[in-house]
C-alpha positions as CSV (number, residue, x, y, z in Angstrom):
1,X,-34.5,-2.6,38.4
2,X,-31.8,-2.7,40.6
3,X,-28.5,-5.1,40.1
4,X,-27.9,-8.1,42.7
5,X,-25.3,-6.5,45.1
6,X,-22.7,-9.0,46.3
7,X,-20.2,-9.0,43.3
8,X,-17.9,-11.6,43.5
9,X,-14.2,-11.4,43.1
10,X,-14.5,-12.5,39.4
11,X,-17.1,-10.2,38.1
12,X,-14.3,-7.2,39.5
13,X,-12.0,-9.6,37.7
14,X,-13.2,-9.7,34.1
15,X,-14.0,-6.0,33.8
16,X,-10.8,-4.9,35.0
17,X,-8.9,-7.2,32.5
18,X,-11.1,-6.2,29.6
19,X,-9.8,-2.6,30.3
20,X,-6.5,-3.8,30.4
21,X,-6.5,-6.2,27.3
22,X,-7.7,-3.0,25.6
23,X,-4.8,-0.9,26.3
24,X,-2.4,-3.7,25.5
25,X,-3.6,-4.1,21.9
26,X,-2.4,-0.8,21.1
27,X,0.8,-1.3,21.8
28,X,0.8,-4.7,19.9
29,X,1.7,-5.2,16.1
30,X,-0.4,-7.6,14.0
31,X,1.9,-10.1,14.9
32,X,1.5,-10.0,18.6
33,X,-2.4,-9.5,17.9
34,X,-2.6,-12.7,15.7
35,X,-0.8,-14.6,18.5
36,X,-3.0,-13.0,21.2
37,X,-6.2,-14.3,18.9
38,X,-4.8,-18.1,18.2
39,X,-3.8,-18.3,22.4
40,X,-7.9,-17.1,22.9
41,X,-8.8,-19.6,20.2
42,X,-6.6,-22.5,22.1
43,X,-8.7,-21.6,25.2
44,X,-11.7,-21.6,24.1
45,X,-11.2,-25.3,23.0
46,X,-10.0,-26.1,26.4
47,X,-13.1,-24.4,27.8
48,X,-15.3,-26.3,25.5
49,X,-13.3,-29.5,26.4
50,X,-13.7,-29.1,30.2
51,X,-17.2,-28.5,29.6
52,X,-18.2,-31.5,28.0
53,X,-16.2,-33.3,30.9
54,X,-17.7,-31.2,33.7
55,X,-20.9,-32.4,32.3
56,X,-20.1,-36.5,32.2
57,X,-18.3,-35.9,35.2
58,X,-21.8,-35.0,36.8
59,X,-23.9,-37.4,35.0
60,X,-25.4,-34.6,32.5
61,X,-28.1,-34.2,35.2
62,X,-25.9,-32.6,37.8
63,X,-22.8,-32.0,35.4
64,X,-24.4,-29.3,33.2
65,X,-24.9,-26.5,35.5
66,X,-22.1,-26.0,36.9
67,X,-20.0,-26.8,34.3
68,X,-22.3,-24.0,32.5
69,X,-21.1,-21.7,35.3
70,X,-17.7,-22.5,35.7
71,X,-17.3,-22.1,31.5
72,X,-19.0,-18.7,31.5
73,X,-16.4,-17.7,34.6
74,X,-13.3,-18.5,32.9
75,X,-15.0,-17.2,29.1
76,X,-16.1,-13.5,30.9
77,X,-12.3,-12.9,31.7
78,X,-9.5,-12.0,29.0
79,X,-6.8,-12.4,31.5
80,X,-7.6,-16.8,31.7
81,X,-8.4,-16.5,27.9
82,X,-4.8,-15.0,27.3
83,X,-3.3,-16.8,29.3
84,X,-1.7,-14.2,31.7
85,X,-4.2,-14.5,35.0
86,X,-1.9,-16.0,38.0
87,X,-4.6,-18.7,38.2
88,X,-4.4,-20.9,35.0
89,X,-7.5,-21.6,33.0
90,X,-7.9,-25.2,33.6
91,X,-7.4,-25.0,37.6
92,X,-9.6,-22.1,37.3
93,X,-12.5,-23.8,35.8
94,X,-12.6,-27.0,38.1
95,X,-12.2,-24.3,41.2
96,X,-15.6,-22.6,39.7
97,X,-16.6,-26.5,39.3
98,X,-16.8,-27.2,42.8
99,X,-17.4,-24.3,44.4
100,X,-20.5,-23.3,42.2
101,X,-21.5,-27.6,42.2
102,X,-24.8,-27.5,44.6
103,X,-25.6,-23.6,44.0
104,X,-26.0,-24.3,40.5
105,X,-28.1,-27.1,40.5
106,X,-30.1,-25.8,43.1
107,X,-30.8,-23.1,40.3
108,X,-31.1,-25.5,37.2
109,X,-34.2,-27.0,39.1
110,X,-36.8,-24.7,37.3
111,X,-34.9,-25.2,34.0
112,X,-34.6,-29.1,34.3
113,X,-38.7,-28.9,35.0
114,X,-39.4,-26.5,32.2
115,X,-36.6,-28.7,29.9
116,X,-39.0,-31.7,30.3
117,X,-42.7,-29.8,30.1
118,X,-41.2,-28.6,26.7
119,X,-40.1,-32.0,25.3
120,X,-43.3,-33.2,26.4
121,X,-45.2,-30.2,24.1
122,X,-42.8,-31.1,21.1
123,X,-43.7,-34.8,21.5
124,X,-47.1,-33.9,21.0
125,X,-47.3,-31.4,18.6
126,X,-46.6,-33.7,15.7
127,X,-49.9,-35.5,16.8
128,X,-52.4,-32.4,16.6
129,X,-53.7,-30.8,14.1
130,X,-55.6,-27.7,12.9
131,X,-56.0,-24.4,15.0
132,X,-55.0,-26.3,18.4
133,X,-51.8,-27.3,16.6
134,X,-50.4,-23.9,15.4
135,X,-51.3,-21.5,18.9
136,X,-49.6,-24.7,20.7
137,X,-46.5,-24.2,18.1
138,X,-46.8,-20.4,19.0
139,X,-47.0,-21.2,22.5
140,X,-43.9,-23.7,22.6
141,X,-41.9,-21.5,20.6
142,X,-42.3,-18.6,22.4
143,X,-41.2,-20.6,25.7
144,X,-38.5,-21.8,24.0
145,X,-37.3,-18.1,23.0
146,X,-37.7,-17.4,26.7
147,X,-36.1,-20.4,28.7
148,X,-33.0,-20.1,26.6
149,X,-32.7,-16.4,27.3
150,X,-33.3,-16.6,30.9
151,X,-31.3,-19.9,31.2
152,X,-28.2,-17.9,29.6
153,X,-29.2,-15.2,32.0
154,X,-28.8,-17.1,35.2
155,X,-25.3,-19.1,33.9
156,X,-23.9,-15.3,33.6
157,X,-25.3,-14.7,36.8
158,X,-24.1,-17.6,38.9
159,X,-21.1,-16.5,37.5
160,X,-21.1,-12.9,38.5
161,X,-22.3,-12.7,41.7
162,X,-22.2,-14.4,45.1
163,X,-26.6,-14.2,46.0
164,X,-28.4,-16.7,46.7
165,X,-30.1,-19.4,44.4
166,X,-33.8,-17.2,45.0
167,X,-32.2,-14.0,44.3
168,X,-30.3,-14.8,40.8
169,X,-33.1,-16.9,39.7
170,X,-35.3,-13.8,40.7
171,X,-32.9,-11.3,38.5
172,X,-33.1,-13.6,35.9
173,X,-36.7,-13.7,35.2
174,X,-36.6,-10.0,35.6
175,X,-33.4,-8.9,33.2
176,X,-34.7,-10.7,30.1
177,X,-37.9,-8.5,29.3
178,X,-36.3,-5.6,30.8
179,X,-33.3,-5.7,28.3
180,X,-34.5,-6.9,25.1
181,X,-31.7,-5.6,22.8
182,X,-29.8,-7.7,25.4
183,X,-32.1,-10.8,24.9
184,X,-32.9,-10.5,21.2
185,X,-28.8,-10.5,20.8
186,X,-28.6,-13.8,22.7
187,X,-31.3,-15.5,20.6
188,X,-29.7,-14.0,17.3
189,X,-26.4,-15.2,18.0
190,X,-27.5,-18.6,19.6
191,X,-29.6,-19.1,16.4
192,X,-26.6,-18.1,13.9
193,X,-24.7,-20.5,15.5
194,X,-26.7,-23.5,15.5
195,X,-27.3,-22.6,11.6
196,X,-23.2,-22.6,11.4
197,X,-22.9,-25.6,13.5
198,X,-25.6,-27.2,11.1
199,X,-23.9,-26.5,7.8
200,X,-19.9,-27.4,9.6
201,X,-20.8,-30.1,12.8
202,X,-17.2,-30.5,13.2
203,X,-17.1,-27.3,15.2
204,X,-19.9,-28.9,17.5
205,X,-17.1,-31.2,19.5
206,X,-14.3,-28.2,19.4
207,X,-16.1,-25.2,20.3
208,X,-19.9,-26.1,19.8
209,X,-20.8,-25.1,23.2
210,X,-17.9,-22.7,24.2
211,X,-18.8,-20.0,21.3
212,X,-23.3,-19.4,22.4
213,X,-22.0,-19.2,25.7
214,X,-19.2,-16.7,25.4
215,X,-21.2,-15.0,23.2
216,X,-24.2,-14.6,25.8
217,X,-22.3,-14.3,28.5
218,X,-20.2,-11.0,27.0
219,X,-23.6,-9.5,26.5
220,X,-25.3,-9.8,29.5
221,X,-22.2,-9.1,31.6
222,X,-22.1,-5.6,29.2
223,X,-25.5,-5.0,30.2
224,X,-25.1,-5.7,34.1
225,X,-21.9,-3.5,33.5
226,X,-24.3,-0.4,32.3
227,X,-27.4,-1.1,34.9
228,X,-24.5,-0.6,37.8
229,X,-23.2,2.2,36.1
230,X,-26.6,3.7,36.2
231,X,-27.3,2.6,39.8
């Protein structure tokens, strides 16, 4: 498996400034590392605030994508989450916004049709009973497993790289099952924080959205990092 080849500008970006954030902490005392934390705190807010507007902006329907995408490209770099990048955060994100708009919703296709095949198989399930009921359950929750995976998959790569909507989509489908420390991280972390958002919602409107996908997003970019080492 070979990684898509056009990098853009901010996949170059966010690994360069991850370097650089690391050599900076060392020279920092805990107070200049507890600042450095409560300015990345204050952005991710912002991130999860301009991603809930991205999405009404576009109607949910075409909002979410790219939204998706321009969130992950401002989360994947420490530079806009510390606030030192020559390109502030917030003009950042709505740069992403409207450059990524029709690529990313030309991509969220599949996962709009596979959204509403599953809600249709949940709506059902309640009805059935026996055998039929639990392989369906086994069925549907297995999708389930998958489409988030590979949906966090193609947000990270729409937000990587410059291919086409065929190509990323193609990658990934293919990255998921061929990284599965990578994809059983994403689920564990997406399900630990939909059991913290359970038990404190008020997180859900300040960060609720903001933390999966950072969290996703760091690990897939760390495992694109490693296959293009390798290559």
């Amino acid at each position: 498996m070979t990684a898509l080849v056009r990098s853009s500008r901010s996949a170059r970006s966010a690994r360069s400034t991850s370097e650089s954030a690391g050599a900076d902490d060392a020279a920092l005392g805990w107070t200049g590392r507890v600042m450095q934390w409560l300015r990345v705190v204050t952005s991710v807010v912002l991130v999860n605030v301009l991603f809930l507007l991205g999405t009404l902006a576009g109607l949910v329907l075409l909002g979410l994508m790219p939204a998706s995408v321009a969130a992950a490209g401002v989360l994947r770099r420490n530079d806009l989450l510390l606030g030192t990048a020559e390109d502030g955060l917030f003009r950042t994100f709505w740069a992403t916004y409207r450059t990524e708009f029709w690529r990313a919703n030309r991509a969220g296709v599949p996962f709009w049709i596979v959204g509403t095949l599953l809600a249709a198989d949940l709506a059902v399930l309640p009805q059935l009973t026996g055998p039929v009921s639990a392989v369906l359950l086994v069925f549907t929750g297995a999708l389930v497993l998958a489409a988030v995976v590979t949906f966090a998959a193609a947000i990270a790569l729409l937000a990587r790289y410059d291919d086409s909507v065929a190509a990323v989509l193609r990658y990934a489908l293919v990255l998921p099952p061929t990284s599965l420390g990578m994809s059983a991280g994403v689920l564990v972390a997406t399900a630990a924080w939909a059991l913290i958002v359970s038990i404190v919602p008020v997180l859900l409107p300040l960060i609720g959205a903001a933390i999966p996908l950072a969290i996703a997003v760091r690990l897939i970019d760390a495992r694109l990092d490693r296959i293009e080492d390798a290559g």
